[in-house]
C-alpha positions in Angstrom: 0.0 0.0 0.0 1.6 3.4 -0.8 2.2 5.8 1.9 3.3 9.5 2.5 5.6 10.7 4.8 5.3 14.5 5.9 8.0 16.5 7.7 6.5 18.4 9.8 9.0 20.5 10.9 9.8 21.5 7.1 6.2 22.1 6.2 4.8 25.8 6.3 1.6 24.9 5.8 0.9 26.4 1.8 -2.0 23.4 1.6 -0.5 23.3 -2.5 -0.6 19.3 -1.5 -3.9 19.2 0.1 -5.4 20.8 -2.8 -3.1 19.1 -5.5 -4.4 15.5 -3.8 -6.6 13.7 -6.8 -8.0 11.0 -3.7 -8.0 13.8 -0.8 -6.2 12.4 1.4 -4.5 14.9 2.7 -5.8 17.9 5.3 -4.2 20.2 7.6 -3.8 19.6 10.8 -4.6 21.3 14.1 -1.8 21.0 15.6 1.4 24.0 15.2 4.7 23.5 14.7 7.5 25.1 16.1 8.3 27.3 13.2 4.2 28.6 13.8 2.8 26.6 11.0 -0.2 24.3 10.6 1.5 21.2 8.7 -0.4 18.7 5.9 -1.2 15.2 7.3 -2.8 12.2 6.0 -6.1 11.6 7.0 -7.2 8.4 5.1 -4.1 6.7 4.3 -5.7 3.8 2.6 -7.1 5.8 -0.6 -3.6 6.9 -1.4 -2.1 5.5 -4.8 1.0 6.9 -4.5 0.9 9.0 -7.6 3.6 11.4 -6.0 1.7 14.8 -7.1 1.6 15.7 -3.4 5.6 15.7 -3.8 5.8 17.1 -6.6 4.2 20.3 -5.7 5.6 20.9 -2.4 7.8 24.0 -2.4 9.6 23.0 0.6 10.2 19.3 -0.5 8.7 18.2 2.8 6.9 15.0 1.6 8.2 11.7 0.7 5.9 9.1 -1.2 6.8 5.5 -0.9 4.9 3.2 -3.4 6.0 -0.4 -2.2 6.5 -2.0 -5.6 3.2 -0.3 -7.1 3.1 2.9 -8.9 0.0 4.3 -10.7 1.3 7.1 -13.2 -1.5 9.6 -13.8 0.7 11.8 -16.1 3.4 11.2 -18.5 6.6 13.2 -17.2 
């Protein structure tokens, strides 16, 4: 099952991810860093398909997809 790993403490909270996220599985927590920022989380990990467009339009390269062997490509790169 493909995953997404967040660093918090490198997230300023632009939501880019949330709102790039074709399955939504991403939201903004409620919690604050220590930098003053609310940071993207997963919220239902089990609809992600690891098609990496989270990553991709993070500024602050602050999320890491791992895909496990399985990879659905949505676009052509």
């Amino acid at each position: 099952m493909p995953g997404v790993t967040i660093d918090k403490n490198h997230c300023k909270g632009c939501e880019l991810c949330v709102k790039a996220c074709p399955q939504q599985v991403l939201s903004m927590s409620t919690d604050i860093t220590v930098r003053g920022y609310f940071y993207a989380q997963m919220h239902d990990p089990s609809r992600c398909i690891g098609c990496t467009i989270c990553a991709l339009t993070c500024p602050d390269a602050a999320i890491e997809v791992h895909t496990n062997g399985t990879s659905y490509v949505l676009f052509q790169y």
